[in-house]
Structure formats: structure tokens, C-alpha cells
Backbone as JSON Lines, residues from 0, in Angstrom:
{"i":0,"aa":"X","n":[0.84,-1.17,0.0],"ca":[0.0,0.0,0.0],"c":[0.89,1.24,0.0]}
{"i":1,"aa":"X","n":[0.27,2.25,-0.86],"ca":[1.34,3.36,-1.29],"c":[1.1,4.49,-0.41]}
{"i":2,"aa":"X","n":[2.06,5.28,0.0],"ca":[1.28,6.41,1.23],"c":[0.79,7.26,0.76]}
{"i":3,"aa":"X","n":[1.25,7.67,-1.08],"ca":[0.14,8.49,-1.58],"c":[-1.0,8.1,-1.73]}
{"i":4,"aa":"X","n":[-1.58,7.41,-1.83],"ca":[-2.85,6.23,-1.66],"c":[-3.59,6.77,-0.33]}
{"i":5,"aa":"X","n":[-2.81,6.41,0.74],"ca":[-3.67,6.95,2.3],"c":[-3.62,8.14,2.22]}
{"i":6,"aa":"X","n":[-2.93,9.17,1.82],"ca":[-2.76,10.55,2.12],"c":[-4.18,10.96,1.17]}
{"i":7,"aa":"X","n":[-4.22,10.77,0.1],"ca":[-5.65,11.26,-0.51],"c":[-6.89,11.14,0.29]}
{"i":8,"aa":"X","n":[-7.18,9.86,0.68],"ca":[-8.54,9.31,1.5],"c":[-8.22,10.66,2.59]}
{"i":9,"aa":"X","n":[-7.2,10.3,3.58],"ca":[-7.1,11.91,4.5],"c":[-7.25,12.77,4.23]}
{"i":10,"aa":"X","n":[-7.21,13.41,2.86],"ca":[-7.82,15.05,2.12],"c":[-8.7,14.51,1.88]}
{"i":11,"aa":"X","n":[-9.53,13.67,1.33],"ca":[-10.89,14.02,0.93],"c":[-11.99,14.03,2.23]}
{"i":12,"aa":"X","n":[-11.42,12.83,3.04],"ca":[-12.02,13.08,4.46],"c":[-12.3,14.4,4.98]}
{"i":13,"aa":"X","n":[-11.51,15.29,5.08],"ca":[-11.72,16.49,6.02],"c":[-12.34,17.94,5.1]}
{"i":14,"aa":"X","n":[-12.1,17.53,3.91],"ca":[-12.55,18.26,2.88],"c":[-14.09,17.93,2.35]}
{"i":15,"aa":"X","n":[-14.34,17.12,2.22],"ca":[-15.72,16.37,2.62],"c":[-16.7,17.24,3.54]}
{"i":16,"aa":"X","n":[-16.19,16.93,4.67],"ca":[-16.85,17.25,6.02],"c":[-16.82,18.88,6.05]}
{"i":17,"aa":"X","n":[-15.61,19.31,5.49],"ca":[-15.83,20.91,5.39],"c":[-16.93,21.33,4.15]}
{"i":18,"aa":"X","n":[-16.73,20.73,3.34],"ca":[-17.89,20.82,2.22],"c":[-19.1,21.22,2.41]}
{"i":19,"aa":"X","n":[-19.53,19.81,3.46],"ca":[-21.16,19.76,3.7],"c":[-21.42,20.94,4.54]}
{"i":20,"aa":"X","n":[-20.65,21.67,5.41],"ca":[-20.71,22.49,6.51],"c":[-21.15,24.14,5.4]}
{"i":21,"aa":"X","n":[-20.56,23.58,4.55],"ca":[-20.26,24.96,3.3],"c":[-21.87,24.62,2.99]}
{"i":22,"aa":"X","n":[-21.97,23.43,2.49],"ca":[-23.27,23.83,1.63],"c":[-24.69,24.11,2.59]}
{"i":23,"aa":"X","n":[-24.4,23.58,4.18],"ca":[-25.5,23.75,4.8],"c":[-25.57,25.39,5.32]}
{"i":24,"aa":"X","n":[-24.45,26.28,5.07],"ca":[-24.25,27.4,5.33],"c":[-24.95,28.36,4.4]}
{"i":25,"aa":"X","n":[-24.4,28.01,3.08],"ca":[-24.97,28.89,1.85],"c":[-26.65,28.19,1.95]}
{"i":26,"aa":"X","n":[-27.48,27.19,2.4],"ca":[-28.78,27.51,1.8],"c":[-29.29,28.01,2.96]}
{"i":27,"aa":"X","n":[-28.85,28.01,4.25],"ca":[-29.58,29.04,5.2],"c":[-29.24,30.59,4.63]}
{"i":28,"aa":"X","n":[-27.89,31.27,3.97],"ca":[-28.14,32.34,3.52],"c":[-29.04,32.67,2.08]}
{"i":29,"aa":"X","n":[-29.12,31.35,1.69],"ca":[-30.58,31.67,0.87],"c":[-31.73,31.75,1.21]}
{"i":30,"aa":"X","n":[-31.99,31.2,1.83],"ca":[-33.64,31.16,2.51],"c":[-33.6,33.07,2.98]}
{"i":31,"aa":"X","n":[-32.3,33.51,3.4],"ca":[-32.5,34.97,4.1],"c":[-32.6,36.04,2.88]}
{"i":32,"aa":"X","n":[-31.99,35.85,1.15],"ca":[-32.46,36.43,-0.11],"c":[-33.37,36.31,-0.29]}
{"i":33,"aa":"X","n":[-33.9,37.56,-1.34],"ca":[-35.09,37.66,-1.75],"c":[-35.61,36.3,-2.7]}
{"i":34,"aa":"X","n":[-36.24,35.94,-2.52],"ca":[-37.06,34.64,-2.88],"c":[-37.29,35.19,-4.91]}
{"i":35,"aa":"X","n":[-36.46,34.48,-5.55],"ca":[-36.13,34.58,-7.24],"c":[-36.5,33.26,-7.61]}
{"i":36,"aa":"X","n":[-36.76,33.51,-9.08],"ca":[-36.44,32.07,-9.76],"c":[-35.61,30.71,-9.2]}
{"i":37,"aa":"X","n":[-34.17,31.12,-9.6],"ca":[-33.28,30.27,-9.11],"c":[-33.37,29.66,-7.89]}
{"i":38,"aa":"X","n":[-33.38,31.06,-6.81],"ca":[-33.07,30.82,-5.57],"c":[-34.42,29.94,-4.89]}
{"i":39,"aa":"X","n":[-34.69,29.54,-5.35],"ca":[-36.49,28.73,-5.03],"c":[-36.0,27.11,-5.03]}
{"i":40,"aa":"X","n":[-35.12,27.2,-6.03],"ca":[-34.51,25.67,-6.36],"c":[-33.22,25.66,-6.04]}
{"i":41,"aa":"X","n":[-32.57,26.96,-5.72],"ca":[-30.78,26.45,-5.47],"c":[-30.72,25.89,-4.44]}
{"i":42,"aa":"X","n":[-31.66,25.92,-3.24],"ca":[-31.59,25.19,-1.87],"c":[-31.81,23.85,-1.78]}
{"i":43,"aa":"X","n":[-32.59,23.55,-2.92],"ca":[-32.95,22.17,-3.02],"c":[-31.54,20.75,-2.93]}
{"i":44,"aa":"X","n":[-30.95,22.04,-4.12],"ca":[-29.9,21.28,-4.96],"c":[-28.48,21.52,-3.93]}
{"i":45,"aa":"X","n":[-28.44,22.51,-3.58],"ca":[-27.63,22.68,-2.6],"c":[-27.92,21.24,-1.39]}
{"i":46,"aa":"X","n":[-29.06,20.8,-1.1],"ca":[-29.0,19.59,0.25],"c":[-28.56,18.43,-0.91]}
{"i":47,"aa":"X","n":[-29.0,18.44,-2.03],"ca":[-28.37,17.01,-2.52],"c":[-27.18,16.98,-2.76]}
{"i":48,"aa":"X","n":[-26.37,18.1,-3.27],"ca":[-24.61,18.63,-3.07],"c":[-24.44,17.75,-1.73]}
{"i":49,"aa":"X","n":[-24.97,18.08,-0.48],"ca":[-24.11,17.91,0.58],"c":[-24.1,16.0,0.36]}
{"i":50,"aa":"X","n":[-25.37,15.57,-0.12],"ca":[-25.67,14.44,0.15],"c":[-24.08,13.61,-0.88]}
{"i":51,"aa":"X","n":[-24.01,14.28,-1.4],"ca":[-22.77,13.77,-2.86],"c":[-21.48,13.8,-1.44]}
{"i":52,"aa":"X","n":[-21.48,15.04,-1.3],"ca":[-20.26,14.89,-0.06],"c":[-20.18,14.37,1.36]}
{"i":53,"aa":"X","n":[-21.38,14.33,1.65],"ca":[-21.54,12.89,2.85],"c":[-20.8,11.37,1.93]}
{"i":54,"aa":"X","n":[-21.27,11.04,1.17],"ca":[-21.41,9.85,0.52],"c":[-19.7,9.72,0.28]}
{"i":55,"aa":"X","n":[-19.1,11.26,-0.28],"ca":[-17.43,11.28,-0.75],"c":[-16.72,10.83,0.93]}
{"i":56,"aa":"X","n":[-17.13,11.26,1.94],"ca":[-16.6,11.74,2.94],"c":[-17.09,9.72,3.77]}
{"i":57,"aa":"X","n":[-17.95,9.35,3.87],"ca":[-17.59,7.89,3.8],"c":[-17.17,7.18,3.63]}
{"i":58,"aa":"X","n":[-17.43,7.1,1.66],"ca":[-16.17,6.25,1.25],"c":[-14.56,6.19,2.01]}
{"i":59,"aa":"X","n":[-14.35,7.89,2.02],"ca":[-12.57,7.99,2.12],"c":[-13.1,7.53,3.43]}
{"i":60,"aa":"X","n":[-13.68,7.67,4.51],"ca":[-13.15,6.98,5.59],"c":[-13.62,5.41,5.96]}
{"i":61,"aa":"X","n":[-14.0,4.85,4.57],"ca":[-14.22,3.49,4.66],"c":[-12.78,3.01,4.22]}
{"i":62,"aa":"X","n":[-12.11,3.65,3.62],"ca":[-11.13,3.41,2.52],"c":[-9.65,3.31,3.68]}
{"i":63,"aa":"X","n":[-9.93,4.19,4.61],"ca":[-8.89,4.32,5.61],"c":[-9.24,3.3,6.43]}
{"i":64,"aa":"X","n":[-10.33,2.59,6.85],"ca":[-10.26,1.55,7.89],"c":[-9.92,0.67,7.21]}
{"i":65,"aa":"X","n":[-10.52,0.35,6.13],"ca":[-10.58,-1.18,5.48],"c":[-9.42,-0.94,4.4]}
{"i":66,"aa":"X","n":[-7.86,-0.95,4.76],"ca":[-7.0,-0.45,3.65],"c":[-7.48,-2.18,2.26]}
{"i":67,"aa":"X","n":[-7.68,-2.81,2.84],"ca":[-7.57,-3.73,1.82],"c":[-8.4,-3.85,0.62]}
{"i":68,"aa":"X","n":[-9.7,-2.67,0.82],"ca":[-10.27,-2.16,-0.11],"c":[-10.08,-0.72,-0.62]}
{"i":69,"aa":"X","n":[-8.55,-0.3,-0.35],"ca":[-8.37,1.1,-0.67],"c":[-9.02,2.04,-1.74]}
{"i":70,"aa":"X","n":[-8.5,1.4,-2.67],"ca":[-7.93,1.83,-3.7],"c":[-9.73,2.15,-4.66]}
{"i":71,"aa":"X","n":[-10.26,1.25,-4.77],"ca":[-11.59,1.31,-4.84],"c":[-12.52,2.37,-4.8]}
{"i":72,"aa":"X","n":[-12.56,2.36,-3.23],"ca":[-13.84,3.4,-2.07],"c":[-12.51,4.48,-2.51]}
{"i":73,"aa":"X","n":[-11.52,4.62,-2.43],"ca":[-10.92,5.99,-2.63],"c":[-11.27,6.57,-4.01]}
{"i":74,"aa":"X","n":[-10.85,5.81,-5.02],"ca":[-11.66,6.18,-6.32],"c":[-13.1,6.58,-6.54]}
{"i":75,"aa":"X","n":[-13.81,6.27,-5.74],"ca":[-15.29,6.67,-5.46],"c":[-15.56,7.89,-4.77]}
{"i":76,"aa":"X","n":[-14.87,8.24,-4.2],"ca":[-14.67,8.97,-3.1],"c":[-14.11,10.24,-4.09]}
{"i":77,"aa":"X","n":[-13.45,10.05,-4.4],"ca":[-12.68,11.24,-4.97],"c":[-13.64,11.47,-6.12]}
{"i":78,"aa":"X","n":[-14.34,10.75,-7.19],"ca":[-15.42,11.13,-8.34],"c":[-16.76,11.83,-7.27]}
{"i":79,"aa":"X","n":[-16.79,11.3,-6.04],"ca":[-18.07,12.15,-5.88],"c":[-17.82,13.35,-5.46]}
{"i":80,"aa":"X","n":[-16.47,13.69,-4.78],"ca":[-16.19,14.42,-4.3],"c":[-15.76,15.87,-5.61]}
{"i":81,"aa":"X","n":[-15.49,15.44,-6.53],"ca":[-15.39,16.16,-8.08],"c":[-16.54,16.72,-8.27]}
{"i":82,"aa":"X","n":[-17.68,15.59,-8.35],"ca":[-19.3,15.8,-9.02],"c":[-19.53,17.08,-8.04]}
{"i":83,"aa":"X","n":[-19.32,16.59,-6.59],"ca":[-19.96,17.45,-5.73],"c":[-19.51,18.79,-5.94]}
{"i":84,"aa":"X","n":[-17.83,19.04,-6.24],"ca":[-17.89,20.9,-6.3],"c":[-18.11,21.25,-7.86]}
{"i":85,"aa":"X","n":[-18.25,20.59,-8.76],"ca":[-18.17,21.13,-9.88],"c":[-20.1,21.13,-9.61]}
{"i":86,"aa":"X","n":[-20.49,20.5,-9.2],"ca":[-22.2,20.98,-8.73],"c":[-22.24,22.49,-8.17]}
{"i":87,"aa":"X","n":[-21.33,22.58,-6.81],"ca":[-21.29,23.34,-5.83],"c":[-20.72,25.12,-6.63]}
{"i":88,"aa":"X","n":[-19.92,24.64,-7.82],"ca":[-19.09,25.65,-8.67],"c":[-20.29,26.15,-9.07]}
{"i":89,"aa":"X","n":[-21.16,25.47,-10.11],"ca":[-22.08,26.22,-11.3],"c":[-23.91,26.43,-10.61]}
{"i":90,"aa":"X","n":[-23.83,25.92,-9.01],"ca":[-24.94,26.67,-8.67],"c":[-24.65,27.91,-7.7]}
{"i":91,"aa":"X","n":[-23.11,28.13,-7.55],"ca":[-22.74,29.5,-7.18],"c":[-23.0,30.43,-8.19]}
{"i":92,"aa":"X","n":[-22.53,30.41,-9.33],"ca":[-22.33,31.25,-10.51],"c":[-23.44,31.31,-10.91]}
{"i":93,"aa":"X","n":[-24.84,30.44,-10.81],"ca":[-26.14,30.64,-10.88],"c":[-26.75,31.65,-10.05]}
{"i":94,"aa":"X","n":[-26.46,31.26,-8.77],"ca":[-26.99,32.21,-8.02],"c":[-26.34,33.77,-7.99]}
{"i":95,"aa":"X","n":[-25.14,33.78,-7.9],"ca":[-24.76,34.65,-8.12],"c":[-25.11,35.78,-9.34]}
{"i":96,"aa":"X","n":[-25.27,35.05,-10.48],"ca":[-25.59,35.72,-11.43],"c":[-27.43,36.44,-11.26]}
{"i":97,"aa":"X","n":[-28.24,35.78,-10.65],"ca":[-29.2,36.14,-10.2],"c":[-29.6,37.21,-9.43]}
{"i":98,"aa":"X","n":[-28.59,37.33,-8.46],"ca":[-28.69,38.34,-7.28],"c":[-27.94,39.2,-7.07]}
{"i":99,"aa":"X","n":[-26.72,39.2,-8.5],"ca":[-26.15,40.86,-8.72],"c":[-26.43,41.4,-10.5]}
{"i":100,"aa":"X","n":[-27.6,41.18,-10.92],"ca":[-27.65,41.17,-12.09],"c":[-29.32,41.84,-12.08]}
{"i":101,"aa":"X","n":[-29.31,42.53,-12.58],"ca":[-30.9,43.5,-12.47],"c":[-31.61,43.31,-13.9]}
């Protein structure tokens, strides 16, 4: 087993967990914006984001107990953990574009 191998599962772990904290942050400051198009549905999508990074943030720490299935749950781990900010990227720039744009 390679230590770059364990060292990833350890970043996605704590990065994970900071994630979900991010996305449960931004839809309570939506609910406090003026109620728009977007912003009606970015909260939605924002709880299933976190749900992508719960799920990333498992794997890697399934991946760290059970090294003998590393390599695997880390690869899983790291694609959801991708899906999840490139989600997290283009419903910023959604919203954003919504609520400084007249």
C-alpha cells in the first residue's frame, strides 16, 4: 500500500466534512435572499450537493479503515467528491448571477 494512496482518502475526508458544513451554510443564507427564480430551487440542490459529499466523505473513511479495499472506495470517493464541487461551482455562478444582475 502506497502512502500516496492513504494521504488522498485523508484530504478528501476532512474536505468532505468541510464541504457539507459549506453547503448547509450557503442555503440558510438563501432562505435569508429575496425569494427569485433560481433561488427557489438552489436550496434544493444545494442539500443534494451535501448528500454527494456525505457519501465522498464515507467512502474515504471506509477506505482508511478497510485499507484492503483502498484503492476502490478511494476512487469513489474522490469522483463524488469532483461531481460534488463542480455541482457546488455552477450553482454559485447561478446564483450569483441572479442576485447581482438586475
Amino acid at each position: 500500500m502506497d502512502k500516496k494512496e492513504i494521504s488522498l482518502s485523508s484530504h478528501i475526508l476532512p474536505a468532505s466534512a468541510t464541504m457539507i458544513g459549506v453547503c448547509m451554510t450557503v442555503i440558510s443564507v438563501i432562505q435569508l435572499a429575496p425569494k427569485k427564480n433560481i433561488s427557489s430551487w438552489a436550496d434544493d440542490l444545494l442539500a443534494i450537493d451535501s448528500l454527494f459529499f456525505l457519501v465522498s466523505m464515507m467512502l474515504s473513511y471506509w477506505s482508511i479503515r478497510h485499507k484492503n479495499q483502498l484503492v476502490k472506495a478511494e476512487l469513489y470517493a474522490d469522483r463524488f467528491f469532483i461531481f460534488g464541487m463542480v455541482m457546488m461551482v455552477s450553482l454559485s455562478f447561478l446564483v450569483a448571477l441572479e442576485l447581482f444582475t438586475d
